[in-house]
N, C-alpha and C positions, 0 to 999 in steps of 0.2 A: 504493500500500500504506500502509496505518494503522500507524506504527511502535509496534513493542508497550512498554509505559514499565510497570516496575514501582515503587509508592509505597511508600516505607519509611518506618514514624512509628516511632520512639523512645519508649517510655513508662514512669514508672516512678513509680508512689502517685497520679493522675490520673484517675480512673475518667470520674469526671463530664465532665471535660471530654475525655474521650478517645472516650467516648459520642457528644456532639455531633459531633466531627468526621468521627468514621465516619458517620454517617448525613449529615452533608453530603457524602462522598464519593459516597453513592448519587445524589445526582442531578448528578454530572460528566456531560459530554454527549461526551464525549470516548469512543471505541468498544472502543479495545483495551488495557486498562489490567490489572492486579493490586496487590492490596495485602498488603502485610507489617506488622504489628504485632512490634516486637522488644521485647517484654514484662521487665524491669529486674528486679530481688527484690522486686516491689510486695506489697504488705501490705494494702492497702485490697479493693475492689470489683473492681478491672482482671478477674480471672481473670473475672465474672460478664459483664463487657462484651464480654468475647471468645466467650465462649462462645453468648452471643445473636447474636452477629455473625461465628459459623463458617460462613456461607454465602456471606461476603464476604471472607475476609482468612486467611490463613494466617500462623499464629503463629510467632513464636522466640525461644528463652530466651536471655534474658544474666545472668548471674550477678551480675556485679555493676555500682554505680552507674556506669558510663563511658562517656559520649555517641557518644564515636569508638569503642570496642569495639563496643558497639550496634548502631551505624551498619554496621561492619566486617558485622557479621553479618549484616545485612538483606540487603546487598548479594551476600555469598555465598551466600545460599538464594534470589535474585529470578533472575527469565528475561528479564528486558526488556531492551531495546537501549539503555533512556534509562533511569536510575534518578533520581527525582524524590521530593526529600527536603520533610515538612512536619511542622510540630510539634504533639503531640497536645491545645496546645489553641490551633489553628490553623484558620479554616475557609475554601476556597477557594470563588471564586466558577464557578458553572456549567461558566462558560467557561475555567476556568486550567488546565489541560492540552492541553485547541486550541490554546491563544496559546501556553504556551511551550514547545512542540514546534517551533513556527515558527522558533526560534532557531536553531535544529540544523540549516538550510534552507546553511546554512556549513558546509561541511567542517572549516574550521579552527577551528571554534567546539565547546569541549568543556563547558563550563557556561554556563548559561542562568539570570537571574534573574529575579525579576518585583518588582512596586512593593507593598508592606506597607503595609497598614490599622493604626492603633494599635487601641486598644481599644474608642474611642467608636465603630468602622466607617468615619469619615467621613475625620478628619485622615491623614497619613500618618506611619509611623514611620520608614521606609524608602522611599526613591527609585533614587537611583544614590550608591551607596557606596563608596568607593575608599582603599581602606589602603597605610600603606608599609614597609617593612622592620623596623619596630619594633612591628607590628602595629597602629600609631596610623591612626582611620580616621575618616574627614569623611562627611559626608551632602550630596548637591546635588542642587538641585532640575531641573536638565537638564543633557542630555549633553554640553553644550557646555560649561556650567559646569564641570563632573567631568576634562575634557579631561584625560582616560586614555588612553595609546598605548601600549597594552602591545606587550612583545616580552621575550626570553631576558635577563634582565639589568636589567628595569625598575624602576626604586625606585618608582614607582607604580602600582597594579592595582588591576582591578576585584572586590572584597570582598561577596560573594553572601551573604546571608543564610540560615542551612540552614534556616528554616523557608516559604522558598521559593524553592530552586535546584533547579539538573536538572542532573546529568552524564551524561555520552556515557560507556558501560558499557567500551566500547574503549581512553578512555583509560587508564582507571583500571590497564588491563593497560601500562601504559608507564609510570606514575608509582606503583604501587602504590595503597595504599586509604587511610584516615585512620590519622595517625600517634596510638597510643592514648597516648601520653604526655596529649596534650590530654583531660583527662579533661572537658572543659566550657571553652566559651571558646576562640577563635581557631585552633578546629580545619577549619571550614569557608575560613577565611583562609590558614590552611597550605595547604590543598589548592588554593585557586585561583594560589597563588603556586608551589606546585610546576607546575600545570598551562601556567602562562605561559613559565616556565623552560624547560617542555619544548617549547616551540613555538606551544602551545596559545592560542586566545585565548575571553575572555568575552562574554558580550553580556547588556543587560537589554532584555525586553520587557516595557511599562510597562504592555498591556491584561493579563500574566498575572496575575490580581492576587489576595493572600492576607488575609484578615485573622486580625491576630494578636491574641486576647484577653486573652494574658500573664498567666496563670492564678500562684498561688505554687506554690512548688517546696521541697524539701531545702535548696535553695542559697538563697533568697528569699523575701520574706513578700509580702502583698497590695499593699504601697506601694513595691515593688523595693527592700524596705530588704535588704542581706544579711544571710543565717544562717551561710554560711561563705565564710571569703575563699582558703582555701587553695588548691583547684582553680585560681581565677581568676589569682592573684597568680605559683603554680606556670607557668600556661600562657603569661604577660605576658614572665618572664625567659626560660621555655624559647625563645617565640619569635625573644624578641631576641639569644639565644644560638646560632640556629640559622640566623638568617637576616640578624640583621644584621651580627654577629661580623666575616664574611668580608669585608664591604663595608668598614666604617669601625673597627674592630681594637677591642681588647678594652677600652682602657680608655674610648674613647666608649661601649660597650655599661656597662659598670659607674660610669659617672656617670650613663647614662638612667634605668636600673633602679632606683640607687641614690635619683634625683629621682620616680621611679613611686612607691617606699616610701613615699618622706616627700609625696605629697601623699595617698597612701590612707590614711595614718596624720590628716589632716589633716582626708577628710572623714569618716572613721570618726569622727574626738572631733565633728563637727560633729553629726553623727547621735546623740549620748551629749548634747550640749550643747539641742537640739532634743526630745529625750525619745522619740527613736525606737528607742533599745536601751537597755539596763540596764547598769548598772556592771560586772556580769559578762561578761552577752555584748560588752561592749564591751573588755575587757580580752583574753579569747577574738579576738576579731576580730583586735586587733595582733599576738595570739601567732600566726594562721592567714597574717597578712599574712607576718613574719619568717620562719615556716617555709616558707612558697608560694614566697616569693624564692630561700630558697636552694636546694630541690629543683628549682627550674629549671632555675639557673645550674650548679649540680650533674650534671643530666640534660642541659644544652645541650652540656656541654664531653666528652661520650661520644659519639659517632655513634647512631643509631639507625637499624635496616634497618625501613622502613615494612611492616605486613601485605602479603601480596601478595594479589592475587584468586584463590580456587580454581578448581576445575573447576563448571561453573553446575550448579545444584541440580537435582536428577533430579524433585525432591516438591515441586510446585510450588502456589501459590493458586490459587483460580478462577481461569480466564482464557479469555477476560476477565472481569472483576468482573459481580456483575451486578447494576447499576442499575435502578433499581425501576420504570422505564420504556424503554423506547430515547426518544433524545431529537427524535426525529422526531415521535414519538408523543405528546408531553407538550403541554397548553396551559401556556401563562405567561400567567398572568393577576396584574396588578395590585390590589389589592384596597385603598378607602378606607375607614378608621372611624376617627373621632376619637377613639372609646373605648376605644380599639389601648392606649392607655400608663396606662389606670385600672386600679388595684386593684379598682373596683365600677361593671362596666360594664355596661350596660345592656342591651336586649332586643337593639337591632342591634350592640352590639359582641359581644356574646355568640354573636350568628346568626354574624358575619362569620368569629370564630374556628373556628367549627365547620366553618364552609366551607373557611376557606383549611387547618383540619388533617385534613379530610376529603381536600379533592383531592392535598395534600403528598403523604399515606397511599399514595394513588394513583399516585406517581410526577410526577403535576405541576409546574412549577416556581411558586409563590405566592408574592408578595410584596407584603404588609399595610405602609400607609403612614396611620401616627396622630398624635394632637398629645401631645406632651411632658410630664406633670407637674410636669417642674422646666426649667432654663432652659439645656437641655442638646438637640443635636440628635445622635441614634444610631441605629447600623444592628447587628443579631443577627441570628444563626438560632437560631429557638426549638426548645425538644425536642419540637416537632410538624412541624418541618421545613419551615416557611417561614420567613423574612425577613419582620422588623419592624424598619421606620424611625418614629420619632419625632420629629417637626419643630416648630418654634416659629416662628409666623407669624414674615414680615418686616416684618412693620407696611405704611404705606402705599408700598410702593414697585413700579415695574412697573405702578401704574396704566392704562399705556394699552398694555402687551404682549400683556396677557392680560384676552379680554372676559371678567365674573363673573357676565355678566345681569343688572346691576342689585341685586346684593345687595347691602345695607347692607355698611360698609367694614369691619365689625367680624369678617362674615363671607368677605367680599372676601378680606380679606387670607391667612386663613389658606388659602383656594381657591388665590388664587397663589400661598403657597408649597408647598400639596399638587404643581402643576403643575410647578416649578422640580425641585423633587427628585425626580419622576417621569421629567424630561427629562432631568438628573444620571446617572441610572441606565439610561435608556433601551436606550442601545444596546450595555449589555450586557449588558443582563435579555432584551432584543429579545421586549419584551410584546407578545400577540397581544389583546390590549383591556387597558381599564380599568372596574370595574365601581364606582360610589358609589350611596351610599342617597339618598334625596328629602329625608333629614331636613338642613338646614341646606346643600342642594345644594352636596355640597363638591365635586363633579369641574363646576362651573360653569363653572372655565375650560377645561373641556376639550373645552368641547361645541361642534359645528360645524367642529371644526377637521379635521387628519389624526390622531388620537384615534379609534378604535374605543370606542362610549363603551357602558355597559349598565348603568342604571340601574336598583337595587331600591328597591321599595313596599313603604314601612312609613307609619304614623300619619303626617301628614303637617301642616305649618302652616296648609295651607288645610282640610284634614280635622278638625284641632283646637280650629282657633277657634271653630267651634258648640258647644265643651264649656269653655272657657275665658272663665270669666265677667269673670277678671282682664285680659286681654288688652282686650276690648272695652271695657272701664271705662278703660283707661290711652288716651287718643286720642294723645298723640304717641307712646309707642310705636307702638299699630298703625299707626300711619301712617306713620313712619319706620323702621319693622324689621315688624312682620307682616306688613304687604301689598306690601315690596319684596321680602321671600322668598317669598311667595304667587309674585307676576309669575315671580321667578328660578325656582319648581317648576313652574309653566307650562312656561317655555322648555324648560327640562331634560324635561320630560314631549314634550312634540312632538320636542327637536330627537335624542334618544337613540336609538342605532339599535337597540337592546334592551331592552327592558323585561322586568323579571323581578319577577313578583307573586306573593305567597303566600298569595293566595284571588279568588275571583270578585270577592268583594264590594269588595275592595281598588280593583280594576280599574273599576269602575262607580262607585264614588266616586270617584274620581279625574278620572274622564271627568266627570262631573257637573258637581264644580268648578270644572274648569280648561277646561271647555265643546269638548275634544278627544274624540272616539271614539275606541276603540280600535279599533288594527290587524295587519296581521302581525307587526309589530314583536315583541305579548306575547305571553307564556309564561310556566304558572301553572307553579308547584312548591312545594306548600306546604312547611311548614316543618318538621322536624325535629331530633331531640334522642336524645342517648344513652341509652342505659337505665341504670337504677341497680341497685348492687349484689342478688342474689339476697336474702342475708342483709335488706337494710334492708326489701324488698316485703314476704319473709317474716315478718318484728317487726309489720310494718300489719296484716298478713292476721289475725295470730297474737292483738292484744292481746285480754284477756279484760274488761272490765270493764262497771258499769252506769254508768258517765258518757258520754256521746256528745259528741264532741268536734268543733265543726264551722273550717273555716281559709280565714281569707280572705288572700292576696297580692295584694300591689297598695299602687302610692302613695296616699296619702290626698289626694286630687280630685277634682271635681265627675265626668272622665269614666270616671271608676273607679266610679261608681253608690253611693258611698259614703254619701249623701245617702238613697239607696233603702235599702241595706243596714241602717243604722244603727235605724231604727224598726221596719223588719220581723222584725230579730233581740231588741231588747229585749220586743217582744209573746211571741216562741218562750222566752226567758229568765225571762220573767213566769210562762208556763204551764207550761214544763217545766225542772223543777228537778235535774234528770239532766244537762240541754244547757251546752256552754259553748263560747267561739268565741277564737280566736285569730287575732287582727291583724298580719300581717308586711307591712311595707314602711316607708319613710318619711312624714313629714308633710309636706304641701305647703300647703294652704288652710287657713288657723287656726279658720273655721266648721268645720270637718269634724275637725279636732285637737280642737276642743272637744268636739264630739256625741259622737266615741270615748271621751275622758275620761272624760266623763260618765257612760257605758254603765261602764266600770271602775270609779266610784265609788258606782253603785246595786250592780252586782252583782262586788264584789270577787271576785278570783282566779276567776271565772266569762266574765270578757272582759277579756283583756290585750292592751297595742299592745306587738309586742316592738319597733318601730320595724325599720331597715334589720339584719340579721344573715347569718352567713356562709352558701357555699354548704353546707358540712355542716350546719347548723344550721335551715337552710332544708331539707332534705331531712330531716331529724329529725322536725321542725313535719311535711309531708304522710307522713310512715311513721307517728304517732302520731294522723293525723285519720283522720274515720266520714265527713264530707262533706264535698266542698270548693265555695267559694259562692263569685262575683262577677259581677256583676249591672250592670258596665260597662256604658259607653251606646252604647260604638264599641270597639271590639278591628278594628285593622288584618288580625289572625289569630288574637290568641287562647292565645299561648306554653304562659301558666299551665295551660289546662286538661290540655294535652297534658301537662304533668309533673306532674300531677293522677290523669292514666290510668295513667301508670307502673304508680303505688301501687295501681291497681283501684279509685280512688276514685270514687262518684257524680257527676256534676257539676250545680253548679244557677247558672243565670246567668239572664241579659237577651239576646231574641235581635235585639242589634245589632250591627252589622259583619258581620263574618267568623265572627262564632260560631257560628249555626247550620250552618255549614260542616265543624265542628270536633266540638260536640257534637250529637249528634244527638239531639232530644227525644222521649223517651221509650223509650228506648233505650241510652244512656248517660248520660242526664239530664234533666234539665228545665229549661224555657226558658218564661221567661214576657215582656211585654213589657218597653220599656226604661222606667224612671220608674214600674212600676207595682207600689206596696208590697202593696198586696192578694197582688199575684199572685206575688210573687216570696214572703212569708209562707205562702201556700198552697202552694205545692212543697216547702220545707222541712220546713213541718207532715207533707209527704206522707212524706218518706223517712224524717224521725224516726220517725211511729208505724210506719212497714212497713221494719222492720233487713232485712226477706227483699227485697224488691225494692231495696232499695240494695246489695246483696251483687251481688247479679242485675246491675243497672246498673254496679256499680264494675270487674265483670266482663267484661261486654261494654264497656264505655271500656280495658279492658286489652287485650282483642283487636283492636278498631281503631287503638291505636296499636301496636302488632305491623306488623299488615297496611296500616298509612298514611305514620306519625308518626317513625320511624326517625330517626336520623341519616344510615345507609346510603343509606335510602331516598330522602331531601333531596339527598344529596347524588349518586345515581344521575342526579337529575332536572337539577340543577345543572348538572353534568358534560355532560351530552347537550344542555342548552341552550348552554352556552359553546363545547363541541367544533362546532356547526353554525355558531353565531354567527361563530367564530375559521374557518372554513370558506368562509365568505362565502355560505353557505347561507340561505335565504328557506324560513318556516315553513308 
């Protein structure tokens, strides 16, 4: 039997982060669970996060700010046998109610811990924590260090963290529930000290594991500077009025207390001296410290009869919860992009997201591993519901662990450490592949190994060098970095036991190159993308005017056809004095930066480069264009056109790559040869003078990406390639 475990989160002005953690509860893999929200006098958003999330969680009110009141109440509306405590901005991993159920495997075992992630994901804030009679508690790194013997009478115990403990619902009927004096602060420590008292003993399991993001609070700002010290300072005396009093008499407890004052008083001026509080809130602070003390010592020297547990709650949550898959059901797929950690990420970092928040969507477990922007390595759940790590190569080291295929050591390294933090996490993500792009073959060391590997086809270094004039003019680079990643997309190309391409043409270029045919191995699924708002297609459809505005995206380089583009449009600019074209992308090749200049300095405000701009701003540009032009020499697939159809935009390109795959000529556009300005000038010409057959065309490119181009649609195809792949199924 699955023993039934109710989750009780505590929340109060958290929205945001109380958002994330309930949707990481949806993919726990754990069967028979419910959740409790005990919602605080929150003021912010909470009410709206609850309300999206009424088919997950049942609610309850607490009146006011007090952790252990909160707490008290969760527990008397939940049905579970194991009540299992996490903080609302806390997100557990997959597996953290399998593992710490396993605890409870002891009879005599009434709380259960697990090991705490800080905030970067990776380090840890919490291990094995063990406090003593004064509430004073240490941190160790193993059990054997920690060397805890609890029993009725122990000055030392094991100190369970409430933002990932689990109590036996049984106990709590022997020792009562949390004493609400702890309004914040060493109320989870009372409870385990009352539980050892009563017989009871602790255990940590080190695979349950939580990470805690340490969000700010009422009580705290972003840098755990405090906002009030009184709760705290309150809880420090009461404890030691309650628990250590009896052991070592009253005036030991009023010199501890009394040395607790004056070192918080101590680092409180540290904090005024450092410029982390103000002269005010710092004077505030001592007064919070002076009154916290003696409401303690005040409330320690009264008895207090702890809440008792009621009769269990008739009105109960879902149950069990229900997760957005059953976990039988779900692929875990690992997902690489370097472009995982950019604010401006490219065609394959942009595909990857869509993928790993498509299959999330779906209940799957995804876990995106990219390289770092700063010199920081961390682990999230984003608000699309997978896990992103961001790693910074280890430089050269592990050389001879992990083969790279011969990739230059620049790209090596960051391979091996894609590989290390993959294995880090392995076995309790328990991924059924791993899938990397060809660009910079970053799953290089994974390939050949026991790695389930599934490589996607995008532009590729041996596909690009025919368009890279730069490359073949630099002979030691190509020779020491182009044609050692060529070999390394070879190997990756033959040794991948999946291949996932997003057009014919991709596939047959690739075979070409790297002189491989293809085989069962591939599976096309072109590529998709969201749709945009009604309103912005509407504004496209709607504008009125006699300017006709044509928009090219795309970097400025030789395989962007920009070289084509540039002469064909200043002839259309010359004859018709209506037309005007807008430039979005970056500069790459300083010939081609020029020729664009230039076209802006004949025909002012008639041809602008807005250079690289936002995604709003970028979707402004195609809701405000009549055509959209590029006349690439190779498109892998082709991205741009398809968010071209969105808008019901005409398309006019060069049919090379995967484009005619994508646009269909003469029917959602026109397609002339690659490099040929004649040609690509006379389709232009065509749909300027004929507004009706560019309506017609912009129309039909909206219905094929309907019925092709989806995101759903990409991602149906995805999903069915991964789920046979992860199957062991042959295509």
């Amino acid at each position: 039997m699955v023993v039934p475990v109710s989750i009780v989160i505590s929340t109060y002005n958290r929205a945001t982060t109380l958002a994330r953690t309930l949707l990481s509860l949806r993919y726990l893999r754990y069967t028979n669970f419910e959740i409790l929200v005990v919602n605080g006098p929150s003021t912010d958003d909470t009410e709206k996060v609850l309300r999206a999330n009424q088919d997950l969680i049942k609610v309850v009110s607490c009146p006011v700010r007090n952790l252990s009141t909160s707490r008290n109440l969760g527990i008397n509306a939940s049905s579970g046998e194991i009540i299992a405590l996490i903080d609302d901005d806390a997100i557990p991993e997959p597996d953290w109610l399998d593992m710490i159920v396993t605890g409870f495997d002891d009879d005599q075992v009434a709380s259960v811990g697990g090991f705490i992630r800080d905030n970067s994901g990776v380090s840890f804030q919490a291990k094995y924590i063990v406090s003593d009679l004064w509430g004073q508690s240490a941190g160790f790194e193993t059990l054997e260090q920690a060397d805890c013997d609890e029993a009725p009478g122990s000055e030392r115990f094991f100190s369970l963290t409430g933002t990932n403990t689990a109590f036996r619902r049984s106990a709590f009927d022997r020792i009562g529930l949390f004493d609400e004096v702890f309004e914040y602060f060493l109320d989870e420590t009372d409870v385990n000290l009352r539980l050892v008292n009563a017989g009871f003993r602790s255990t940590v399991v080190r695979e349950a594991e939580i990470h805690h993001k340490y969000a700010p609070s009422h009580l705290r700002d972003h840098k755990n500077v405090p906002k009030n010290m009184l709760p705290v300072c309150r809880s420090v005396a009461y404890f030691a009025m309650k628990h250590a009093r009896q052991r070592y008499g009253w005036e030991a407890v009023r010199q501890k207390i009394t040395a607790y004052e004056k070192q918080e008083v101590i680092w409180k001026t540290d904090n005024l001296l450092y410029g982390d509080v103000t002269r005010e809130h710092y004077v505030s602070l001592i007064s919070q410290i002076t009154s916290g003390v003696r409401e303690g010592i005040r409330l320690g020297g009264v008895p207090q009869d702890e809440p008792r547990l009621e009769n269990r709650s008739t009105v109960t949550a879902p149950f069990p919860a229900r997760t957005l898959r059953p976990a039988s059901e779900r692929l875990r797929v690992c997902m690489l992009s370097q472009d995982e950690g950019s604010n401006t990420p490219g065609g394959i970092g942009r595909w990857t997201q869509t993928v790993a928040g498509g299959l999330a969507r779906r209940g799957h477990e995804v876990t995106v591993i990219g390289r770092s922007s700063q010199d920081l390595h961390t682990v999230d759940f984003t608000a699309q519901g997978y896990w992103r790590h961001l790693i910074q190569p280890v430089g050269n080291y592990y050389p001879d662990q992990f083969d790279c295929a011969g990739l230059p050591e620049s790209l090596a390294s960051y391979s091996r450490t894609l590989r290390l933090e993959f294995d880090r996490v392995r076995e309790r993500r328990r991924f059924d592949m791993v899938s990397g792009p060809i660009w910079d073959v970053e799953l290089a060391s994974m390939l050949g190994g026991d790695v389930p590997t599934c490589l996607s086809l995008h532009t590729s270094a041996a596909i690009a060098l025919e368009s890279k004039p730069e490359w073949q003019a630099n002979k030691e680079f190509l020779n020491n970095h182009v044609k050692k990643v060529i070999a390394a997309e070879r190997t990756a190309y033959a040794k991948a036991r999946l291949v996932l391409a997003n057009s014919r043409a991709i596939i047959d270029d690739c075979s070409r190159v790297y002189g491989i045919p293809a085989d069962d191995r591939f599976v096309i699924v072109p590529h998709g993308i969201a749709d945009v708002p009604e309103h912005l297609r509407s504004a496209g459809l709607q504008h009125q005017r006699s300017e006709l505005r044509l928009l090219f995206v795309g970097r400025l380089e030789t395989r962007k056809g920009v070289a084509t583009l540039v002469p064909a449009v200043e002839r259309l600019l010359r004859e018709y004095h209506h037309v005007a074209i807008d430039f979005i992308g970056s500069g790459v090749e300083a010939p081609l930066i020029a020729a664009v200049q230039r076209l802006q300095d004949i025909f002012p405000g008639r041809a602008q480069h807005y250079g690289y701009v936002s995604e709003d701003e970028l979707e402004a540009h195609y809701a405000n264009a009549d055509i959209f032009v590029s006349p690439s020499r190779y498109e892998s697939f082709g991205l741009i056109f398809i968010e071209a159809m969105r808008y019901s935009l005409p398309c006019v390109g060069a049919a090379g790559g995967a484009v005619p795959e994508v646009v269909s000529h003469n029917e959602t556009g026109l397609l002339s040869p690659v490099d040929d300005v004649d040609g690509l000038y006379a389709n232009l010409k065509t749909l300027i003078e004929d507004r009706e057959l560019g309506r017609l065309m912009g129309a039909n490119g909206r219905s094929r990406y309907e019925a092709r181009f989806t995101e759903e649609i990409m991602v149906d195809g995805i999903e069915a390639a991964y789920a046979r792949f992860a199957r062991g199924l042959k295509w």
